[in-house]
TIGU-179257 format. One line per 2 residues: number of its first residue (from 1); their letters; for each residue x, y, z of C-alpha. Coordinates in steps of 0.001 Angstrom, whole numbers, plus 500000, padded with zeros to 6 digits. Example, Ala and Ser with C-alpha at 12.3 -4.5 7.8 and 13.67 -1.06 7.14 Angstrom:
BEGIN
1) as) 512300,495500,507800; 513670,498940,507140
***
This chain:
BEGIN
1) xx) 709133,651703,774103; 710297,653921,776864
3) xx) 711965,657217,776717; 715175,655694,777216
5) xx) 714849,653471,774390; 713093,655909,772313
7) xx) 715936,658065,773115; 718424,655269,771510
9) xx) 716431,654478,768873; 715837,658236,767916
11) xx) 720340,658463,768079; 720580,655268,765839
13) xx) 717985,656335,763296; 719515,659610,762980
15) xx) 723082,658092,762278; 721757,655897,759623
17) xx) 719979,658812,758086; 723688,660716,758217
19) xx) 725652,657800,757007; 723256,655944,754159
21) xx) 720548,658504,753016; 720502,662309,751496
23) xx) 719315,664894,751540; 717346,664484,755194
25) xx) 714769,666571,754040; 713485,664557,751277
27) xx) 713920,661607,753641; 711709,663201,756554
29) xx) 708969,663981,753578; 708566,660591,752782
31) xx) 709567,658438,755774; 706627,658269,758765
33) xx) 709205,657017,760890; 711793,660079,760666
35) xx) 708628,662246,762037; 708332,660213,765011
37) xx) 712270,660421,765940; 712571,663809,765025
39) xx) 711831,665681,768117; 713933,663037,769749
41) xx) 716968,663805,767723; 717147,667149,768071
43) xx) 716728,667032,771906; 719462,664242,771663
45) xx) 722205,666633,770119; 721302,669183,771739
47) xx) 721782,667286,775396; 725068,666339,773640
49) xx) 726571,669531,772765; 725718,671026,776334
51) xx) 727116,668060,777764; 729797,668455,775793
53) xx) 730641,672171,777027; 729977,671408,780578
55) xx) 732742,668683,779990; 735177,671594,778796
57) xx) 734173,673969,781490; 734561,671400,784289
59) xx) 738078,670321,782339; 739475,673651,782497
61) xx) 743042,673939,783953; 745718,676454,784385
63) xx) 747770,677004,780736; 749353,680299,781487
65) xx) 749887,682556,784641; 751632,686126,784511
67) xx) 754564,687387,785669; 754457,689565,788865
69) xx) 753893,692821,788650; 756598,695543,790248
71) xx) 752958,697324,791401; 750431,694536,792488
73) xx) 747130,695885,791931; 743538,694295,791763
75) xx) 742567,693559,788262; 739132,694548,787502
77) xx) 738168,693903,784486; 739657,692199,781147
79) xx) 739073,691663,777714; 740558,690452,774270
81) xx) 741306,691575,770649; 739392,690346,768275
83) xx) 741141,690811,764787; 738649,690413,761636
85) xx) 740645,688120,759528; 741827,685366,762556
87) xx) 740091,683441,764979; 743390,684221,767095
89) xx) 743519,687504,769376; 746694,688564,770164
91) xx) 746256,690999,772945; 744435,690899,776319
93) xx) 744310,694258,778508; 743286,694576,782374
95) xx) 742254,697951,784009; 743933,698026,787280
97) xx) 742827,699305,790922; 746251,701560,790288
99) xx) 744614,703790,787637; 746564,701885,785221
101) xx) 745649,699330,782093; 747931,697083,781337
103) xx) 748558,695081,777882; 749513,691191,777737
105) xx) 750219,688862,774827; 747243,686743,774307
107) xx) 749107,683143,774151; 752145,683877,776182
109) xx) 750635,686784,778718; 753840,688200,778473
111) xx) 753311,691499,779489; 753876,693873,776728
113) xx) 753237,697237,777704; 751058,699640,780736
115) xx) 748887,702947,780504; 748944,704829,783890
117) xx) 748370,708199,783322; 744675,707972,784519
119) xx) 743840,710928,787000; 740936,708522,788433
121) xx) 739719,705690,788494; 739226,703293,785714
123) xx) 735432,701598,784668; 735698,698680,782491
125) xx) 738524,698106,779648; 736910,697097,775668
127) xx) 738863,696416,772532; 737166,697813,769249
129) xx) 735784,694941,767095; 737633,695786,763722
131) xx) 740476,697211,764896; 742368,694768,767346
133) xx) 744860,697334,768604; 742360,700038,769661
135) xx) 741201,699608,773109; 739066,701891,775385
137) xx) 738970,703014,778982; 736165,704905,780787
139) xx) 737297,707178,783983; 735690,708833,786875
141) xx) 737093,711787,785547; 734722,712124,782579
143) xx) 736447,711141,780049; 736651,707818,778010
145) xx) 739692,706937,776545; 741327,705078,773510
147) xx) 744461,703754,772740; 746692,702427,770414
149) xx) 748293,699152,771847; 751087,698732,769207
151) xx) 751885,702580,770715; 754341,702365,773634
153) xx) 753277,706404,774098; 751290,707427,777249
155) xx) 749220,709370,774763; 745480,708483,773824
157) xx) 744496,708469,770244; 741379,709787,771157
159) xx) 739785,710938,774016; 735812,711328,774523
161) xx) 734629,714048,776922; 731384,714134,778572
163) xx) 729961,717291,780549; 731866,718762,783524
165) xx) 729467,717025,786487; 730203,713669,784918
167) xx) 731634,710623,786765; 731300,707429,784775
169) xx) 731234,704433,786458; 730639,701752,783658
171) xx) 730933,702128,779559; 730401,699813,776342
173) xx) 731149,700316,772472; 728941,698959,769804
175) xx) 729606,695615,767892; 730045,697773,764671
177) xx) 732501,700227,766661; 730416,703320,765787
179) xx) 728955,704530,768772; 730604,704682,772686
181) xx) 728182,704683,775672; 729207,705715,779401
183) xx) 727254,705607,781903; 727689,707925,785207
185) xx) 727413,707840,789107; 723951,709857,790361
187) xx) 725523,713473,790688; 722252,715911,792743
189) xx) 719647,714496,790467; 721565,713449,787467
191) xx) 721894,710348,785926; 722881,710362,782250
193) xx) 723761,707767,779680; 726137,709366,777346
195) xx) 727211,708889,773712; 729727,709553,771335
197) xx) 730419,708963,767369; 733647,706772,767809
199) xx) 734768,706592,764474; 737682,708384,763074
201) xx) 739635,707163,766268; 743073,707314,764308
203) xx) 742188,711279,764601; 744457,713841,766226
205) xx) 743610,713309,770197; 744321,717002,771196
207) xx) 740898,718185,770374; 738382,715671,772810
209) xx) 735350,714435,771088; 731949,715414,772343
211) xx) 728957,713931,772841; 726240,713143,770471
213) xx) 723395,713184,772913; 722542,711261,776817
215) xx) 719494,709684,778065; 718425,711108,781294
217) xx) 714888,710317,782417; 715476,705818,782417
219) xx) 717701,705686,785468; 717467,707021,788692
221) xx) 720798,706283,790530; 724297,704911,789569
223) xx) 724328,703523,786117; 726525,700480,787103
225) xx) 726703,698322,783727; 726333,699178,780186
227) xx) 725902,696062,777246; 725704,696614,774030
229) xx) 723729,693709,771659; 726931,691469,770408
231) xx) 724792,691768,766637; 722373,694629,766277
233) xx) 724701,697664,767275; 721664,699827,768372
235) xx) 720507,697939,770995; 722209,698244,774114
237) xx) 721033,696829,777779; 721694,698606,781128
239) xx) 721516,698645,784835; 721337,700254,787875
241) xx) 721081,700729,791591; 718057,701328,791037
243) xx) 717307,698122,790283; 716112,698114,786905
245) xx) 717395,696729,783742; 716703,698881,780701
247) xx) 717036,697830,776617; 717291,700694,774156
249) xx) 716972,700835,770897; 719546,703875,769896
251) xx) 718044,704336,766204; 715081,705783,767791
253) xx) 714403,710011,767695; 714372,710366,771784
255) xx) 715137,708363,774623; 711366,707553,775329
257) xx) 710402,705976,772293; 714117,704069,772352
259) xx) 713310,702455,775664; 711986,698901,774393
261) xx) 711756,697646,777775; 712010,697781,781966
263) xx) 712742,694873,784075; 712749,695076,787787
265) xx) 715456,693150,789672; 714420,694483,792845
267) xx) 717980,694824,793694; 721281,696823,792881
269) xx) 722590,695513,789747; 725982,694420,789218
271) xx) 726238,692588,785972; 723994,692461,782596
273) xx) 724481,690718,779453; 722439,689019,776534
275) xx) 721769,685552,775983; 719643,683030,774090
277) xx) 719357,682066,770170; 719911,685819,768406
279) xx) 720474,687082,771763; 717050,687966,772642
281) xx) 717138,687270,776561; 718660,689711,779308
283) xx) 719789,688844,782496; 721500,690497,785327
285) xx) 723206,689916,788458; 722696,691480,792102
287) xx) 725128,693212,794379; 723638,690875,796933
289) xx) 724191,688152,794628; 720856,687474,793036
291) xx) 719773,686160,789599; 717141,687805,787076
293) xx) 716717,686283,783361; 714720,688204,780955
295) xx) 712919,686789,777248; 712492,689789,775775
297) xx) 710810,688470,772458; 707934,687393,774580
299) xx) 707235,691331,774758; 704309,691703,772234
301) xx) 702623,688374,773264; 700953,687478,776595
303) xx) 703597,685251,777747; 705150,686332,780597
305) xx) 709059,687433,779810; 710447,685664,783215
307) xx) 712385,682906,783033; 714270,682910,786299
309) xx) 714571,684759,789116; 716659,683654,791684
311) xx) 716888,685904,795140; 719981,684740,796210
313) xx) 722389,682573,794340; 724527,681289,796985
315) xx) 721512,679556,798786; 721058,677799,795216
317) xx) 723745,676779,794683; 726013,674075,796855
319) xx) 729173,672678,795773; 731100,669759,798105
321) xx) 732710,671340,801168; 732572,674819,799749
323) xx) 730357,677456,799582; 729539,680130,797443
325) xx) 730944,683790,798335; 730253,686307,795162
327) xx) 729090,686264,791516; 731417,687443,789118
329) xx) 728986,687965,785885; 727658,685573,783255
331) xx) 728777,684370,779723; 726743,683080,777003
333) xx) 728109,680248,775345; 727210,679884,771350
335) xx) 727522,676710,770335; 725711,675119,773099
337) xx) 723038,677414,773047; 723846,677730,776846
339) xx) 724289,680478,779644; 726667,680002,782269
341) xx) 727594,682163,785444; 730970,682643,787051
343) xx) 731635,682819,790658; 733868,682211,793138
345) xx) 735035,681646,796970; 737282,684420,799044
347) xx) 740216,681700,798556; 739891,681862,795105
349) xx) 738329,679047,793680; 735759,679670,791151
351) xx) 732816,678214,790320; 731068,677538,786938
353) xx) 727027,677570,786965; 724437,676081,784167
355) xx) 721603,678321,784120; 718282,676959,783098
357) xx) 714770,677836,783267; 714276,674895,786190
359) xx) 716963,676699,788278; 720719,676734,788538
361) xx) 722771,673681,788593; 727363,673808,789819
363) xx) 728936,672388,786332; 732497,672547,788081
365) xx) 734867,674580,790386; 738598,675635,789064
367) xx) 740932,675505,792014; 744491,675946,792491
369) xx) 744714,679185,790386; 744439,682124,792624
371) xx) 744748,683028,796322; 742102,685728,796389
373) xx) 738820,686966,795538; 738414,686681,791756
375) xx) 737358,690113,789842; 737181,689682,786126
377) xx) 737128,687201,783224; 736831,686684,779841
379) xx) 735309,684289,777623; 737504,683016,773916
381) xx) 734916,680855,772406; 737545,680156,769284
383) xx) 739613,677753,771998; 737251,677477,774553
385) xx) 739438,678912,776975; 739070,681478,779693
387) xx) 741061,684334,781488; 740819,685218,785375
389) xx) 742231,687919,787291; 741641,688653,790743
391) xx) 743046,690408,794319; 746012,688258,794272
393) xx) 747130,690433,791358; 747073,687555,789093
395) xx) 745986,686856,785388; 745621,683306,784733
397) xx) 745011,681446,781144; 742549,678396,781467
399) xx) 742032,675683,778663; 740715,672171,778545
401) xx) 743214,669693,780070; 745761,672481,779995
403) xx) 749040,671354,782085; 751242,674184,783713
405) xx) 754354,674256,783042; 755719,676098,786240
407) xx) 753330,676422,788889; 754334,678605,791696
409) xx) 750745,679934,793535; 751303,683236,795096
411) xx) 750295,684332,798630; 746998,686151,799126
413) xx) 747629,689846,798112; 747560,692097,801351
415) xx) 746997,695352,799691; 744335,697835,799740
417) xx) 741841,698534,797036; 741785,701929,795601
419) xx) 738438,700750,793938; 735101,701723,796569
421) xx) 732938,698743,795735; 729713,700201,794854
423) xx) 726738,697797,797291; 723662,699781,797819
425) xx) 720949,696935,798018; 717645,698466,797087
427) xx) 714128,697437,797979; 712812,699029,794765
429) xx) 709071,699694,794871; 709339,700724,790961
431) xx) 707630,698929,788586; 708103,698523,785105
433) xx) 707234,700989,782778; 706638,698560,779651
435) x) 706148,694556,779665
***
């Protein structure tokens, strides 16, 4: 037979196992045949469920678009609640390029309620994990920030203060909501990653948490992206502008023995996240729009830990009678066992890239949404839908073969960024300092 039909016949037999026989198990013991198929089947649903999440990506269209905003501002960065007992989030929040964060029902993105009294300017927004009405802020001023979205008051519930030189320029919290990381802008010589204990948040804010400890000697310049693992809350992943792309393993007594890893990107990093079954890959983005992909369980073996590295995405990467202008970062996709990056044009259409260890592959482009160079999303794997915001000042609600309601597109936004994007491309000699 060929592959094609041993393809078919691999699907059939499988079905017929499904629908006539159980268990499986006892059925692949004593059945030569099953044995044969086997590989065959598994590749067969796992094509299927990709395919099937390339079909949703590409089918993505505009559900829900905000209101105007009396202060247009760029929206930087966004994320959701997610509430323990529903699949359902009810809140989204957006830092701003005003100083401000700014709170949205999840379905409706009617906007709800804003935070402005930030005295600089604003790195990343996070909701806690157990708590969906706690959400954090990091500032250049030092300081990160949480607050109580159900709280209309321009007070924090808790405020985390690091030491007087620090400027943070990027921050994460832990998946079990116990520990906050910032990281800072190079200040002389320093470069720290900080930490705090973040529970107790419901605690008076007039006294400002301090520090548990910082990592100092793993970075040499801006820390520009902090991850923490989305299942073991001590590991955590960042990058630099140095190029390099640490994993820590916080448990451990000092920050030498908790650095599990080094990978050099060669470039300024811009983005880093986990991927792969129990999230055991890293990858990052460049600020000149490159592509690194890390296996770190291939660490203690001889294997090299390289999957992909990809020098500059936009030559890559073609789509019909547009090009590629900027990445936006990456998300990891679950149930397909699949990792996908987001980018875009200056006009604001976005594109949606299958990454693979063969190369990088344009699964669809969402058009029609904004004006402008997109900023920030945010993956909701419980409905498969995604939000956008950009320098049109928009937030925009995608879902599968979603039909808007009103559609009225809004001009390109002609204001000016209070935001100094951070692109320092660096030839980094460095190598790394573990496999």
């Amino acid at each position: 037979l060929s592959l094609q039909q041993d393809v078919i016949a691999g699907f059939l037999y499988a079905i017929l196992i499904l629908v006539v026989f159980h268990p499986v198990v006892d059925l692949i013991d004593n059945f030569n045949l099953t044995y044969k198929y086997a590989p065959l089947i598994i590749i067969t649903f796992e094509m299927a469920a990709v395919e099937k999440v390339e079909e949703q990506l590409a089918s993505l269209r505009i559900a829900k678009r905000s209101a105007p905003s009396e202060e247009p501002a760029y929206l930087l960065d966004i994320d959701l609640s997610r509430p323990a007992q529903s699949e359902n989030s009810r809140f989204v929040a957006v830092s701003c390029s005003n100083k401000s964060i700014r709170v949205y029902n999840r379905e409706t993105l009617h906007f709800l309620r804003e935070y402005s009294s930030h005295p600089g300017i604003l790195s990343g927004v996070r909701f806690a994990r157990a708590c969906d009405s706690a959400v954090f802020s990091a500032c250049s001023d030092g300081t990160v920030k949480c607050w109580d979205v159900r709280s209309a008051t321009q007070k924090p519930v808790q405020v985390f203060s690091g030491y007087p030189s620090n400027v943070f320029i990027s921050f994460d919290i832990s998946c079990s909501d116990l520990i906050v990381c910032a990281g800072t802008e190079k200040v002389e010589q320093d470069t720290f990653l900080v930490f705090w204990d973040a529970r107790s948040i419901t605690d008076c804010a007039s006294s400002a948490k301090e520090p548990l400890g910082v990592y100092s000697e793993s970075h040499n310049d801006d820390i520009t992206k902090i991850c923490f693992h989305p299942v073991e809350p001590n590991l955590v992943v960042s990058g630099s502008t140095d190029g390099l792309v640490n994993v820590f393993d916080i448990n451990k007594d000092n920050e030498d023995d908790a650095l599990i890893s080094t990978c050099n990107s060669d470039s300024s990093v811009s983005f880093v996240g986990w991927s792969g079954k129990d999230y055991k890959q890293v990858y990052c983005l460049t600020h000149d729009e490159g592509f690194c992909w890390w296996d770190t369980a291939q660490l203690d073996t001889e294997e090299p830990i390289t999957l992909l590295r990809v020098l500059d995405v936009r030559d890559s990467v073609c789509a019909e009678n547009q090009s590629l202008h900027y990445l936006v970062g990456g998300l990891y996709h679950e149930k397909a066992e699949k990792l996908f990056l987001i980018g875009g044009t200056s006009t604001g259409n976005i594109h949606l890239i299958s990454c693979g260890t063969d190369g990088l592959s344009l699964v669809g482009t969402l058009c029609g949404g904004h004006s402008a160079t997109v900023r920030s999303f945010c993956w909701n794997l419980a409905d498969e839908s995604l939000l956008t915001g950009g320098e049109d000042a928009q937030l925009l609600l995608w879902k599968p073969g979603a039909v808007e309601r009103s559609f009225t597109k809004k001009a390109s936004l002609k204001i000016a960024s209070s935001v100094q994007k951070r692109v320092r491309v660096h030839n980094s000699s460095l190598k790394s300092r573990k496999k």
